[in-house]
N, C-alpha and C positions, 0 to 999 in steps of 0.2 A: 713652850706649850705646843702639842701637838696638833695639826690639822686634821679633819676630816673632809677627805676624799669620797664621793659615790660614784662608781661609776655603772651608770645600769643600760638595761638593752634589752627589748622582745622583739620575739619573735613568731613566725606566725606559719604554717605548712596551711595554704591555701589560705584566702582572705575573704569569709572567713572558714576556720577550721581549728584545727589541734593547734594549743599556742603556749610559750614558755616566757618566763621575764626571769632575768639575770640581777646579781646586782652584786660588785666589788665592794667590800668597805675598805677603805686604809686609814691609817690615823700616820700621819706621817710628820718628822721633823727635820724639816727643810726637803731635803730629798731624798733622806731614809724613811723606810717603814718600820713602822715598830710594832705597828699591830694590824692583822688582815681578819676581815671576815668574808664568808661570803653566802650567798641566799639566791636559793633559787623555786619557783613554783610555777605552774600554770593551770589549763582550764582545757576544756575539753572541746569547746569550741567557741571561737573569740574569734577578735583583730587582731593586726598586727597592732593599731593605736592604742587598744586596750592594755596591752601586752606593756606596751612603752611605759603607758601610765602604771601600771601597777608597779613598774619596776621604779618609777621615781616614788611616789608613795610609800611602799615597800621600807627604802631608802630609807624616809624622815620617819616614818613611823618607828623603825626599829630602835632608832636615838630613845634612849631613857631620858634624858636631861636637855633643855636647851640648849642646842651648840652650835657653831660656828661651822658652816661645810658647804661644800664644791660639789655641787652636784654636775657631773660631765654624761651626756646625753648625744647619741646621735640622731635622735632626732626632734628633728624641727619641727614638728607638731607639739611636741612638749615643751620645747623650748620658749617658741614661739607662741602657745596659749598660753602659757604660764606665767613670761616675763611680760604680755601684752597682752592678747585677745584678752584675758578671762576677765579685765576691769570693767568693759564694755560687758561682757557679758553678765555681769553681778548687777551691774547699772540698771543692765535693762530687765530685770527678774531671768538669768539663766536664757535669754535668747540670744541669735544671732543678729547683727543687720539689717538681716533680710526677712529679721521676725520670726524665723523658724527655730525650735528648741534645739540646744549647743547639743549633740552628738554626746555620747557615756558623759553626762553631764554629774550623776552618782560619783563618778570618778574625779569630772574636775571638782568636783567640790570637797569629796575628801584630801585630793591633792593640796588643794588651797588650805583647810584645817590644816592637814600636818606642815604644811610650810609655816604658816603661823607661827611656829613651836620656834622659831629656830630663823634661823643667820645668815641666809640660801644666799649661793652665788651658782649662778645658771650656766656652762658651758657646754657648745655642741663642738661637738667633732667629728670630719667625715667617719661614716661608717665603714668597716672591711678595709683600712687604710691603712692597717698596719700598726697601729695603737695599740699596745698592749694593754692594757689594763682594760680598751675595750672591748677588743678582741675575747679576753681571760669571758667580759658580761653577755658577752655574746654564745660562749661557750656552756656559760653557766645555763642562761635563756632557752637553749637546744636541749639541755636535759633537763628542764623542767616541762617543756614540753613531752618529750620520750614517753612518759607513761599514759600520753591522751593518742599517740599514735599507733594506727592500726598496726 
């Protein structure tokens, strides 16, 4: 049975400003690919964190069916609300610690809905490090921004 693989990545020209989100699919067995997609869109003025998020989103939402997948992230804002911060933040109605409202909280909460759906195992990995497949989301992420850039 095949895996699924996401690897996603935004990006962001000025912070904030014109912004793009990438996202890899592979459906892979063992360490063949057997099947690739790939998805890319953005906004005409965002974050880079927004950017992130939509590319993980993106990711689960695109799945038709419940399934089993790796979602691989470089960043740690993602990673780390998602595997952690967000349970405190659900606890405490969508705030932070410090009682101020979570930052594109719209976002983590649809992130949380599509993660629901589905079998998530969370990976980060340095960014710009030579990662292919994150490298490929990174690349997708810049042309989804392209058409918000002057």
């Amino acid at each position: 049975m095949a895996e699924i693989f996401a690897y996603t990545d935004g990006a962001c020209s000025g912070n904030p400003g014109p912004g793009g989100w990438g996202v890899l699919l592979q459906a892979k067995d063992g360490e063949t690919v057997k099947k690739t997609r790939e998805l890319s869109g953005g906004e005409a003025a965002t974050t880079n964190n927004r950017m992130e998020l939509m590319a993980a989103i993106t990711a689960l939402e695109t799945l038709g069916k419940p399934s089993k997948i790796t979602v691989v992230t470089d960043s740690a804002y993602v990673k780390n609300g998602v595997t952690g911060w967000i349970h405190g933040w659900k606890r405490n109605g969508w705030k932070t610690s410090a009682k101020k409202p979570v930052k594109n909280v719209e976002l983590w909460q649809r992130l949380d809905e599509a993660q629901a759906r589905h079998d998530v195992t969370w990976k980060w990995v340095k960014g710009h490090a030579g990662h292919p497949e994150n490298e490929r989301a990174d690349e997708l992420a810049r042309a989804g921004m392209k058409p918000f850039k002057g």
